[in-house]
N, C-alpha and C positions, 0 to 999 in steps of 0.2 A: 548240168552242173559240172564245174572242174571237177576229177579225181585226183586229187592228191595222194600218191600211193608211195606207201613201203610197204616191204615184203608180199607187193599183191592187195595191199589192204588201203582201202579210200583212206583217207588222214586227212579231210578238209572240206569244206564244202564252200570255195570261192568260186563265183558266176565264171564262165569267159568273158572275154572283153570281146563286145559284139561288134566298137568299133575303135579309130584310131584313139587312141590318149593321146594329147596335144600338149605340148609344155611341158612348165613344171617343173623342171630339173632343180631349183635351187629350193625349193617347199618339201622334195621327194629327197633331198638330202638330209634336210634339217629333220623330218620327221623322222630317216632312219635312225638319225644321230638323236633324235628323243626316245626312241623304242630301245636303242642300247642302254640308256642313263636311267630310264625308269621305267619302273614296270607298269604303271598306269599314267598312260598318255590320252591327252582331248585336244579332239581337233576339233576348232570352234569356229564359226563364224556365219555371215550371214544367211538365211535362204537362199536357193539356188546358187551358190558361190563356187561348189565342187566339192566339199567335204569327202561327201559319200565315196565319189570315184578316186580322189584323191589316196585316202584312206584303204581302198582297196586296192590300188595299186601298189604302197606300201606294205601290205600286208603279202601278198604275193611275190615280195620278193623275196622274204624270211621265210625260214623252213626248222620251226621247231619241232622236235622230236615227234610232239603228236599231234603235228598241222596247224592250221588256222580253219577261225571258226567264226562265221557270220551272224550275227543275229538283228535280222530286220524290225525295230521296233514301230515302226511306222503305224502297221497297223496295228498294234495293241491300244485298247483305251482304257480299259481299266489298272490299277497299280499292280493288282494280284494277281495277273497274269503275265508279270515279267520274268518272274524265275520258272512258269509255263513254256513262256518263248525261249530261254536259256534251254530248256531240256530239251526244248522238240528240235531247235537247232544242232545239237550235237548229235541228236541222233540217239537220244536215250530211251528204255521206254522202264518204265518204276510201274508194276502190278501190287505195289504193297500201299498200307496206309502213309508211310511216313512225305513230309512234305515235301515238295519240290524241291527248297532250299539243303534241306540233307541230301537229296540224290545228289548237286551239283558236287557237294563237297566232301560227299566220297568218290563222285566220278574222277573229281580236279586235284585230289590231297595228296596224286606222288604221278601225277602229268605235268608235260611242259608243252605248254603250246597257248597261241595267242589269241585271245577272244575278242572278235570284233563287235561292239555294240551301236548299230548306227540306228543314228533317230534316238536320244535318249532328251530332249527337250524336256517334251511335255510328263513324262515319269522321271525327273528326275530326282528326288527322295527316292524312291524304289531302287533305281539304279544304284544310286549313292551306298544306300545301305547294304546292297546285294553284293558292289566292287567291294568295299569295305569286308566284307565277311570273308569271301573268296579269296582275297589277298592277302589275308590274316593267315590263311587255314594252309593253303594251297602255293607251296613257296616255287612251285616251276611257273605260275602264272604272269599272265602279261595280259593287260588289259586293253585296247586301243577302243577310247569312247566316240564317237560320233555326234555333234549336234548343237544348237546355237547356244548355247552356255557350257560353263563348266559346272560338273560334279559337286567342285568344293570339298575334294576328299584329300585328308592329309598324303603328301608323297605325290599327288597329282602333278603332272606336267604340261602345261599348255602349249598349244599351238596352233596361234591364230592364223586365219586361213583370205591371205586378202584375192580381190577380185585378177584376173591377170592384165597385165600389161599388156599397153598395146598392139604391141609386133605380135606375140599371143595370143589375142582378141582377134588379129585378123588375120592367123592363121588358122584359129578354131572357126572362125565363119567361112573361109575359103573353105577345109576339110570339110565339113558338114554341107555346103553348097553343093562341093562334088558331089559327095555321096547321091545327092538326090539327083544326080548329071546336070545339074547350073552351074553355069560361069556368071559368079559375082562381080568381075570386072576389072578384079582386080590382079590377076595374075597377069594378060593380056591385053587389056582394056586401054579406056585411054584416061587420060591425068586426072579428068573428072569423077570416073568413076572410081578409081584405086582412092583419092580426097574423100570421095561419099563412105566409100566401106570404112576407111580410118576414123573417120568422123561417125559413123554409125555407131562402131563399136568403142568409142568414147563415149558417144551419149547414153549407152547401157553399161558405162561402169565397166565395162570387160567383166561383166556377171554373166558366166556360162551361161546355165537357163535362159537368163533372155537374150543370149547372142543364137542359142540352139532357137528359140521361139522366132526370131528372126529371120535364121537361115531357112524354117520352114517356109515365109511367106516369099523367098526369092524365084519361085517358079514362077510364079503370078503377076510379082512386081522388080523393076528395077530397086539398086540398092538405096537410089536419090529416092524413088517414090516410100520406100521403107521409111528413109530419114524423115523426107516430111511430115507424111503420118503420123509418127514416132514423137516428130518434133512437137507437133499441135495437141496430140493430146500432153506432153509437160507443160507447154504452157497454159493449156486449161488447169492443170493440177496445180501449181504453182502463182497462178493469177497474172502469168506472164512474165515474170522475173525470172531470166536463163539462170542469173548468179544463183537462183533457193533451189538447185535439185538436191537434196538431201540421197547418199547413197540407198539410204533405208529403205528410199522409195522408190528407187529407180526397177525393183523387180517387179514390185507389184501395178508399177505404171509398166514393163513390157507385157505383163499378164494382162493386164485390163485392156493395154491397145491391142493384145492378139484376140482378145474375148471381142472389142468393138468391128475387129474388121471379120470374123466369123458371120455367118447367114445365121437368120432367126430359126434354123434347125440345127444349128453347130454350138449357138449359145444353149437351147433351149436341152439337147444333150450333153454337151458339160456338164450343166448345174444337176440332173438327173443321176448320172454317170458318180456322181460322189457320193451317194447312196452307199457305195459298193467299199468296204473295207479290203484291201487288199486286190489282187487278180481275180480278174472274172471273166468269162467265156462272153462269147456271142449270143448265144441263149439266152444267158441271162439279162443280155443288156435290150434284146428284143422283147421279153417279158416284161422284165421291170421299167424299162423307159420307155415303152412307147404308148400311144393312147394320146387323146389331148391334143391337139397339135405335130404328133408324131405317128406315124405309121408302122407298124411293125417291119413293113417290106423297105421303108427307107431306112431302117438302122444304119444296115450294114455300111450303105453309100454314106451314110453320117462319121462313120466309124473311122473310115477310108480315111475322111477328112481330116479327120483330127488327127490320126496317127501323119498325117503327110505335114501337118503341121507343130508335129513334136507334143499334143496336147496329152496327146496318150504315147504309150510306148509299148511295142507287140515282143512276147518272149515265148519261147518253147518249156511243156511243162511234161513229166508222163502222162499228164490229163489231156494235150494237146493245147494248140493254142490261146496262151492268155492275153490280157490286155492290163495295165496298171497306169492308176494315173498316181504322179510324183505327189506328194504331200501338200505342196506349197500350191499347185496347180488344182487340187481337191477342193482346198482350205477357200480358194478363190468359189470354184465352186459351188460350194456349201452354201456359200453366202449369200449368191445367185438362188440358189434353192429355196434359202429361207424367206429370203423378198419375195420370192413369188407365193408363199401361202400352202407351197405345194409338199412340203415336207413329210408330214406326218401318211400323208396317204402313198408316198414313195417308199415311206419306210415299210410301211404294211405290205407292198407290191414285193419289197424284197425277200420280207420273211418268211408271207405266202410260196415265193417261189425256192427258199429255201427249206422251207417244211415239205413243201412239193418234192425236190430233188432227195430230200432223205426218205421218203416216202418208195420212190424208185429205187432209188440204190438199197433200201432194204431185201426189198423183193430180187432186185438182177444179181443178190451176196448169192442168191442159190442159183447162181448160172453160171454157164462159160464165162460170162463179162465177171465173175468175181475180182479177178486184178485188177480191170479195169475202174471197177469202184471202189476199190481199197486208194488206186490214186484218184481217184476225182474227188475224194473224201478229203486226200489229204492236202489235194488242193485247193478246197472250197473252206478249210477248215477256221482262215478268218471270217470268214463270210456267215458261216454254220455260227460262231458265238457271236456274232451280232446279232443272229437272227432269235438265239437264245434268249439274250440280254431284252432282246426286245419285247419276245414273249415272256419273260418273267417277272418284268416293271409294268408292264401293263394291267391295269385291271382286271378288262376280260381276257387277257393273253394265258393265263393259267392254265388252262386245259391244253391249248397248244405245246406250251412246253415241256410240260409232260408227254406230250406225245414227240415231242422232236426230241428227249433227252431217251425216252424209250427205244424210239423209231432207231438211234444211232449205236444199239446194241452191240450191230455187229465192228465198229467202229473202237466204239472203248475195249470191246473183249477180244476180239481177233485183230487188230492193229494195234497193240504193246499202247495204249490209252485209257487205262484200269484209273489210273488217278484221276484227271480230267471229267472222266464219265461219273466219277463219285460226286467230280464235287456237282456236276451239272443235276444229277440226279436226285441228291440231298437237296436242291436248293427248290425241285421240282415237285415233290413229295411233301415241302411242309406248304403248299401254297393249298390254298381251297381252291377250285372249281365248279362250277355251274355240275349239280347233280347228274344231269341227261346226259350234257356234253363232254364234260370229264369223267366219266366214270371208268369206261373204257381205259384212258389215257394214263388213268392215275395207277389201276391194277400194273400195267405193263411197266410204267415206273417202277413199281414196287418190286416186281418180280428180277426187272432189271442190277435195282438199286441189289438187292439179294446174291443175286449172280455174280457182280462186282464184286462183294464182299467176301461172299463166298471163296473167290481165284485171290484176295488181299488175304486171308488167313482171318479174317475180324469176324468171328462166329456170333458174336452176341446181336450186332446189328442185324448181320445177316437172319439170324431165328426172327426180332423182333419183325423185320422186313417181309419176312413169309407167313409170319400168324394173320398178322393186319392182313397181308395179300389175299391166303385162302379164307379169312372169314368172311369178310368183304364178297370176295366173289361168288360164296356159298348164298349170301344172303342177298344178292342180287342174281342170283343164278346164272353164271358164268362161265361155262365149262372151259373155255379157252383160257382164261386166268386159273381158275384150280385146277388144270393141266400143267400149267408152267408153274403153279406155287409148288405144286405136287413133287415138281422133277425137279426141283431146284433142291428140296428139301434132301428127295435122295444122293443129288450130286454130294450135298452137305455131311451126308450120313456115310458117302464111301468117303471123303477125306478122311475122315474121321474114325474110319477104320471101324464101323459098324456095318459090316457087310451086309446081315440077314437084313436090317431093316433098307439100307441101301437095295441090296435088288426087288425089296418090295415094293419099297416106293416109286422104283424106277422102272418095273413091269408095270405097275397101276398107271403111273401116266403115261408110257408108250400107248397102250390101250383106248386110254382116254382120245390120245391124239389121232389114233385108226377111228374112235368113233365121231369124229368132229371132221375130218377128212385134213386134218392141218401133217404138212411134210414140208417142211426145212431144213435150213444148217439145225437148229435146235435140235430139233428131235431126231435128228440123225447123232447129234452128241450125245443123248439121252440115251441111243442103242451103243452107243462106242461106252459109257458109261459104265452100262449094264456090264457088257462083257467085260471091262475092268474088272469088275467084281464077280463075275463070274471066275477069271482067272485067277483073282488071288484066294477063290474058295477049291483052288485045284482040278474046274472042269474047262481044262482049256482046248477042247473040243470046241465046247457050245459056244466059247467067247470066239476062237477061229472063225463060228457058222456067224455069229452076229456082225463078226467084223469083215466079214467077206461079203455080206450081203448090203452091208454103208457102204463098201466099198464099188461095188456095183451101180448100186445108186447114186452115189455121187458120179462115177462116169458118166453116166446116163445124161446126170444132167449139169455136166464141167464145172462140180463142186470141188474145192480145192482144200478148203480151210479143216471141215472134219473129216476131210478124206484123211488126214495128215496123223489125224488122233484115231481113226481104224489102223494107219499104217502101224503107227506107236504098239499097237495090241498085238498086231500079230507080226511085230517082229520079236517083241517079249514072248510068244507063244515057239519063234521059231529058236530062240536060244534056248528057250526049257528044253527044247525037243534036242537039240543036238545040234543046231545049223547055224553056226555063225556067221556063212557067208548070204547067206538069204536074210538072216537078221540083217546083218549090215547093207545091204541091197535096200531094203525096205526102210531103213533106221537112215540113210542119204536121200533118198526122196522124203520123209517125212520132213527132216530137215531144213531140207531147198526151201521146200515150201513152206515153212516157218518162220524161216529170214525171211522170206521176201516178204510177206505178212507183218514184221515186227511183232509176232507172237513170240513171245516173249520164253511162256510158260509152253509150246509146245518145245520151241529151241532146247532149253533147258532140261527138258526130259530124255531127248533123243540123246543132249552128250552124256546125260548121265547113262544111258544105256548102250548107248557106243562105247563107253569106257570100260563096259562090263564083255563088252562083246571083242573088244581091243584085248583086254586080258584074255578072255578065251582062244583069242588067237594065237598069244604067245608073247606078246607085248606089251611085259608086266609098265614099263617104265612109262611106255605110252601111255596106257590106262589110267594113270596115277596123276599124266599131266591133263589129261581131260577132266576128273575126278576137281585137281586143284580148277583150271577151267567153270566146269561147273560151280564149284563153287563161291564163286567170283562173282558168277552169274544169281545165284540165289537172293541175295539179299536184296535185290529190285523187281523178285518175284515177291517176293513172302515165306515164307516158315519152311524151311529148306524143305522140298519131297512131301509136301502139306505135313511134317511133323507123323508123316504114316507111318507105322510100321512096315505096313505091306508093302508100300511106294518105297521105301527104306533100304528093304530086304536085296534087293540088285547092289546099290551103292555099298553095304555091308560085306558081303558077299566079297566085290570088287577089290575094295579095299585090303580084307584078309589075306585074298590071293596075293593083291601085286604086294604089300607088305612081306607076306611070307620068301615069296622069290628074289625081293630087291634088298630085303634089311630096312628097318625104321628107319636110318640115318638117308637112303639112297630117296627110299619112298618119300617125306617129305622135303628131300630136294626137289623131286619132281613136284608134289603138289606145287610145291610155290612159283615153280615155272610156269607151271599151270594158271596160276593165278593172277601173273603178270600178263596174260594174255585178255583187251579188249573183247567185246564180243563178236566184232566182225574174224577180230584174229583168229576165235576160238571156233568158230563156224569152218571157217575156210581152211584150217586143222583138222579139224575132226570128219570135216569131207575131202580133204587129201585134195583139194583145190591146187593148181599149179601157182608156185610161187608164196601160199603159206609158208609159215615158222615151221624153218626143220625141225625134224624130230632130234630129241637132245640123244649125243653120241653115248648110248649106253647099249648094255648085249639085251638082245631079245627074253634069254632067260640065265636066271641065274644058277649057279651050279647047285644040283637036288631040288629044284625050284621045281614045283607043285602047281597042274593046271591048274585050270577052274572049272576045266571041263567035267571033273569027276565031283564035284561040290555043288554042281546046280541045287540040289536039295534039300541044302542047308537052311537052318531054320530062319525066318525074319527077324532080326531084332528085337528087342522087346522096347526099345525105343530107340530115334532116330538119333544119329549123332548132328550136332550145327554144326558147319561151318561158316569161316567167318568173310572175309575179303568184302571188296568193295564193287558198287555196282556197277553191270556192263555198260562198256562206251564204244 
């Protein structure tokens, strides 16, 4: 993905352009001159016409303050998973209850930067009403919509998007010819051939897409044999009258002649191939497509074909290589699917092998491969809700989704997806299942749906979610579910600042889990837990021994995620002690490894503790802007420091210092510094990243200003102070 950066920090997330942009100059002007005049612009026009790239090249040439921002709605089919794709595109992650639509517009309410929404067709109400809200709230916005109609939203600006001209047409078929090293005929050639390419790319309307479908078939056939071909299936469609090409049709007549001159293994994986919402691996296309007429060992060679024929298109992901078919190209082949009878059992082939693949990637969260499956997660993530969708409209699909909504645990709580995972979990949990088969499936739901709520601050679900859990598993005799309802209970009971009952519950089910032989991320959190509460009961010996010993463990087996929440503990344990620079050593690797996780809530802990350990240093003012930072950060966790006292007691602490050194007037200068800082900004702050936001020019301490070193023992608050700001972007 582009970086678009200031001060070091991404600001955008537009693709590269993998190849030439052709044209265009008088469309690329007009659109910049409608992005000046209004803040929500639509660029309309037919299938395959160039909107999409159009549009992104546009957008890539403005540079609002806080970037451009893409948001592919192609794959979405449902309406209530548009302000879903809104957040997951910016890069946001929301751990509390509130909806999608609140996080965007406290993300958006004092940003300026342009949202690109491509593909808004088929959700258009959603969209409508989402630009609508946004633009209301959020006065630095800019909207740039995508897709064959308009919005119909007041202030809207159109701008239709016609096919290009000739001399255009065939210098887009020449560029795309080379690329594949063909000569069309036309740069060199002789009078007949340059007559054919002009006349080709008439006959397609100068509609990109089928000039690119075309340029595919020029290794194989001259530009004349294209035409003819070309030529014969419009007169089929037409009844032979040249004068009735209606443009409307002219893309889905190149789609269909590229589909008739495909091999009965090139059509037959097409139509198979649209199964797939979004990019999807090799694997999965040898899984799910093949069988029947296809072979698993000739995918690949199938694959080959299509991509040389522009049917698919191949992109680089951190999951490794994907493949995506265009919408219009899908739509084609769907239809192909459903003629053949063969739909419903493709779609089962998918979800199997997506329930399959979260099945794996649960089990490799406790391995080296962890990062590896935080992205493969989050690039299968259209794929993973269809496969949902699928299992929880189906009949007997019940039981399955519950287990795919379980199974993705580590996905909603360790990858900043706390909302998402609720709502898949809620809608998992009220479905009945076959006794035998779901019973299993449903426990782990439950214990999950708990855990979620638990990290949201929503304690009332969460208790109901854990009664039903353990009594349920008591009375089917369960130990693996009253282990996790066990430990979820006590996680619930240290937020909450009941410590005794907290380590008891959370010794009992460690226990439980050595006599069941179960070891994972979980119950590695279960001991990093414990020692919380160990620590804040003042024996931060024993919490040191617990958290040294996760710590180990996780080496062992290249666990990353609750290594991160051992580190958290004992760098808390190394600031009691006196050592802020071993605290902060510990408190930057926890860190690291947080961002990259889109953990949310561990992020958030560490700068609250780095800002305590910043103060210890000497650097009241800095402390103060991490403090506002953090706080910024809070409100797309949940209930600032869980509402703890004990979790509280550092930020209190902090606070009084750097107030006492800097003056209330200095001190809340800095907070709101602080607070104007994004969350990548605040990351890359708070770890002294090259090229972060300097530190604002004030003296390290101020005159008679009072460590913090000698106050470590100050007492917790007796309640947490809120703060307020808006959530991390």
């Amino acid at each position: 993905m582009r970086d678009l950066r200031r001060d070091g920090v991404p600001h955008g997330n537009l693709p590269l352009e993998l190849d030439v942009f052709v044209g265009r100059a008088t469309e690329l002007a007009e659109l910049a001159a409608a992005l000046d005049s209004a803040r929500l612009v639509t660029v309309t026009g037919a299938g395959g016409v160039g909107k999409s790239r159009l549009a992104a090249r546009a957008a890539r040439r403005r540079s609002p303050r806080d970037g451009v921002w893409r948001v592919q709605l192609a794959p979405v089919r449902d309406e209530e998973f548009v302000d879903y794709a809104v957040v997951e595109a910016l890069g946001l992650t929301d751990h509390t209850t509130r909806l999608p639509r609140e996080t965007l517009l406290a993300h958006l309410a004092e940003r300026e930067l342009l949202l690109v929404l491509d593909g808004v067709e088929h959700l258009a109400d959603a969209c409508a009403s989402l630009v609508t809200e946004l633009l209301g709230r959020a006065p630095g916005l800019r909207v740039l919509a995508v897709g064959r109609r308009p919005l119909d939203v007041a202030g809207e600006l159109l701008v239709p998007l016609a096919p290009l001209g000739t001399e255009e047409a065939v210098e887009l078929l020449t560029v795309r010819a080379g690329q594949r090293h063909v000569t069309c005929g036309y740069a060199a050639g002789p009078d007949a051939d340059q007559r054919e390419v002009r006349e080709l790319c008439r006959r397609l309307d100068g509609i990109p897409l089928a000039i690119e479908l075309a340029a595919g078939r020029l290794g194989t056939l001259s530009p004349g044999q294209v035409l003819r071909r070309l030529d014969d299936r419009f007169r089929l469609l037409t009844g032979g009258d040249r004068t009735a090409l209606p443009r409307h049709r002219t893309l889905r007549t190149a789609i269909g002649w590229s589909h008739e001159l495909c091999t009965p293994p090139e059509r037959l994986l097409w139509a198979r191939l649209s199964v797939f919402t979004g990019p999807f691996d090799l694997e999965a296309a040898e899984y799910v497509c093949s069988g029947d007429g296809l072979a698993a060992d000739e995918v690949l060679d199938v694959v080959s074909a299509l991509l040389a024929q522009s049917v698919l298109t191949r992109e680089e992901s951190p999951a490794g290589v994907r493949y995506r078919m265009l919408d219009t190209v899908r739509a084609y082949g769907a239809g192909w699917l459903a003629a053949t009878g063969d739909a419903d059992r493709l779609r089962r082939r998918h979800r199997d092998w997506y329930v399959g693949l979260a099945t794996w990637c649960e089990l490799e969260w406790f391995s080296p491969r962890q990062a590896e499956v935080a992205a493969r997660v989050d690039a299968e993530l259209p794929n993973l809700r269809s496969a949902l969708e699928h299992c929880l409209n189906e009949p007997d699909g019940a039981h399955l989704g519950q287990y795919l909504a379980g199974a993705l645990w580590f996905h909603w709580v360790g990858c900043g997806r706390l909302s998402e995972g609720r709502h898949w979990l809620e809608q998992a949990v009220r479905l009945e299942a076959e006794p035998t088969a779901g019973e299993q499936s449903r426990l782990k739901a439950l214990w999950v749906l708990a855990y979620v709520a638990i990290l949201q601050g929503d304690t009332v679900p969460a208790l109901a979610a854990l009664k039903e859990c353990r009594e349920e598993a008591e009375r089917s005799a369960n130990p693996t579910a009253v282990a996790y309802a066990e430990h979820r209970s006590g996680c619930l009971a240290l937020v909450t600042d009941d410590l005794p009952r907290a380590e008891a519950l959370l010794r009992s089910a460690l226990r439980r889990y050595r006599e069941i032989g179960e070891l994972n991320s979980n119950v590695l959190m279960g001991q990093v837990e414990l020692a919380m509460a160990r620590a804040f009961q003042g024996d931060l010996p024993d919490a040191v021994r617990l958290c040294e010993d996760v710590r180990r463990v996780c080496e062992d087996h290249g666990e990353r995620w609750a290594r991160g929440y051992a580190l958290y503990v004992l760098a808390y344990a190394a600031w009691s002690e006196g050592d802020p620079v071993r605290a902060r050593e510990l408190l930057a690797d926890c860190l690291g490894g947080a961002h990259r996780f889109r953990d949310q809530l561990g992020s958030v802990l560490a700068v609250e503790l780095l800002a305590l350990v910043t103060a210890a240093e000497g650097d009241a003012a800095e402390a103060a802007v991490l403090q506002g930072a953090a706080g910024r950060m809070w409100p797309s966790v949940g209930l600032p420091l869980f509402g703890s006292a004990h979790y509280n007691a550092p930020h209190e602490l902090c606070e009084a210092a750097a107030r006492e050194q800097l003056g209330d007037e200095r001190y809340e200068q800095c907070v709101r510094h602080g607070a104007r800082l994004g969350r990548r900004e605040a990351v890359a702050r708070a770890l002294r990243w090259p090229g972060s936001p300097a530190s604002l020019p004030a003296p390290r301490t101020a005159p008679g200003g009072r460590s913090v070193a000698g106050a470590r023992t100050a007492k917790p608050a007796a309640s947490p102070t809120r703060r307020g700001g808006e959530t991390a972007g």
